[in-house]
C-alpha positions in Angstrom: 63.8 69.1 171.5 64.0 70.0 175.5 62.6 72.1 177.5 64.3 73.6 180.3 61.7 74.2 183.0 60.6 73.9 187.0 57.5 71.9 187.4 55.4 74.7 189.8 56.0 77.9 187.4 52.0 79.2 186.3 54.2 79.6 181.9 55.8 76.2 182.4 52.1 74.2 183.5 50.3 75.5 180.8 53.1 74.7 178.0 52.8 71.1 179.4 49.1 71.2 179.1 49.5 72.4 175.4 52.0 69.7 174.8 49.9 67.1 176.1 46.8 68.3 174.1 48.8 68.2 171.1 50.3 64.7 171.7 53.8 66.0 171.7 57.0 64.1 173.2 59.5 66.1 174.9 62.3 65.8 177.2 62.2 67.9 179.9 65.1 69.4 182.0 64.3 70.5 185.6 66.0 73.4 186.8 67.2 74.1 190.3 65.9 77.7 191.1 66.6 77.5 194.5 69.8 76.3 194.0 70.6 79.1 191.7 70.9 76.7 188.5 69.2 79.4 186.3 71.7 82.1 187.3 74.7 79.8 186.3 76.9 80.9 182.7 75.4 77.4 180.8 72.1 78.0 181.8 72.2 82.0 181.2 73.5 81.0 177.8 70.4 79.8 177.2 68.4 82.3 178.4 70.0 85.6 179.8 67.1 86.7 182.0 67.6 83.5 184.0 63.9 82.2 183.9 62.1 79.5 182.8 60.9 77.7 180.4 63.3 77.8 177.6 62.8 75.5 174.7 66.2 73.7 173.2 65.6 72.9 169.2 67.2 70.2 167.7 69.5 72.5 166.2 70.7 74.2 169.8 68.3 77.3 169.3 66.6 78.5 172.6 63.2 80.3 172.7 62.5 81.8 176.0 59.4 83.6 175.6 56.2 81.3 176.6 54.1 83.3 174.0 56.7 82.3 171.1 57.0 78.8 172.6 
């Protein structure tokens, strides 16, 4: 699994927290807001809002909503 996130974002700290209170491993993807990465087709194909964080399953399904995360 991945997660496709940017460090500062309020959803993307507390996932992290959740993660680390569970013991989970992930790898982690930092996306370039300012640089518009989010708005770009392979990102957006991801997650058509644009935002963060989106979580990659092993099987190339992306959840972008922090509650279903």
């Amino acid at each position: 699994m991945k997660i496709y996130e940017l460090k500062r974002v309020p959803n993307t700290r507390r996932f992290r927290m959740f993660l680390a209170e569970k013991g989970t491993e992930m790898a982690y993807h930092q996306v370039d807001l300012g640089a518009g990465e989010n708005l770009e087709p392979a990102f957006l194909a991801k997650n058509p809002a644009g935002r963060t964080p989106v979580l990659e399953l092993d099987d190339g399904t992306c959840l972008s909503e922090t509650m279903t995360i």
